[in-house]
N, C-alpha and C positions, 0 to 999 in steps of 0.2 A: 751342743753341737758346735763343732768348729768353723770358723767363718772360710768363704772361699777365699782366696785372693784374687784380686782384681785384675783386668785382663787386662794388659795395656798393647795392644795390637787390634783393638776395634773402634774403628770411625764410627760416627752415626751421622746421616746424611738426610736433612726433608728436602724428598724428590719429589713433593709437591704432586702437580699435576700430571709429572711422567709416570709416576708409582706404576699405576696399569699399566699402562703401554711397555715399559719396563720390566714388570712383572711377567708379563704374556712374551714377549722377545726371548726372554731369560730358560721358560716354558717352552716353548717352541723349538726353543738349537739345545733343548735338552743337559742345562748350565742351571745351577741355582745362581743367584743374585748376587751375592759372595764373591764365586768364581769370577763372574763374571766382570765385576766390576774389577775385582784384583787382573783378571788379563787386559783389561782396558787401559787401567792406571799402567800396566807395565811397557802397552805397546807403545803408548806416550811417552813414556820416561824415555825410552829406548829411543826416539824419533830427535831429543834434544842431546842422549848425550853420543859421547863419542864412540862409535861403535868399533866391536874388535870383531873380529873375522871369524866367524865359527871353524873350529876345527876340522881340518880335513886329514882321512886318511888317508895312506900311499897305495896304490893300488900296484898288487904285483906284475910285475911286466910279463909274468909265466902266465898262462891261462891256466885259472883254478876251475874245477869242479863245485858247482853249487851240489852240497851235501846239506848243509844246515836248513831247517825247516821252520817257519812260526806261523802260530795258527792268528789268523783275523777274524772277526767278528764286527761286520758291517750292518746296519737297517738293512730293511730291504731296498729300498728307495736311493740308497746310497748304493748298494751295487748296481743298479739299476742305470743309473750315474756313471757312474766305475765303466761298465760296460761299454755306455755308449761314447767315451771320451776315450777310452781305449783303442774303439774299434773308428773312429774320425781320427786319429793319430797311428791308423794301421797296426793295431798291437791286437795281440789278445790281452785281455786284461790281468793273468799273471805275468806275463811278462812286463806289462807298461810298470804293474807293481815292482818290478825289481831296477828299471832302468830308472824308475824316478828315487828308488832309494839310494840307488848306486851314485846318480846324479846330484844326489842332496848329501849324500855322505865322502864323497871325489868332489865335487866342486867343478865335477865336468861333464859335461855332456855323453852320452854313450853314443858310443859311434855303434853301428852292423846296423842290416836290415830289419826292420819291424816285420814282426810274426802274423798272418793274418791267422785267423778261426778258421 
């Protein structure tokens, strides 16, 4: 049998006394330990170096028709969530979904009136 090659992309860390508590966190927001650690290290990293501006699109000065469609797939508990943070922000909750992507994807706020239910 041939030997594997050795992986040289893995830490090994004694987390001691956090293990459980760690373990059950990890458990809970539905993240293996992995994951989890790897977005922790990153949001740190990110915090000391120098940050570059995420990319923003141009948005047309024409008013587009929304034709494009993507399916989501939320817990229940999270739309749940969705719903009532939508509707304390006067949205329905597809809409508050499009103006906070619009807003994270422009870099700007969306101006018009919020939609109620």
């Amino acid at each position: 049998m041939g030997q594997r090659a050795k992986r040289t992309t893995t830490v090994t860390v004694d987390l001691g006394e956090i293990k459980a508590p760690w373990q059950a966190w990890c458990q809970a927001h539905g993240i293996t330990p992995s994951h989890a650690l790897r977005n922790a290290l990153r949001q740190a990293m990110d915090r000391r170096a120098t940050r570059v501006p995420a990319p923003r699109s141009r948005v047309t000065p024409k008013r587009e028709r929304a034709t494009a469609r993507i399916e989501l797939n939320l817990t229940t508990s999270e739309l749940s969530a969705l719903k009532k943070m939508a509707g304390h922000e006067g949205y329905v909750p597809t809409k508050w979904l499009v103006a906070m992507v619009r807003t994270k994807l422009t870099g700007q706020p969306q101006v018009g009136q919020p939609e109620l239910e």
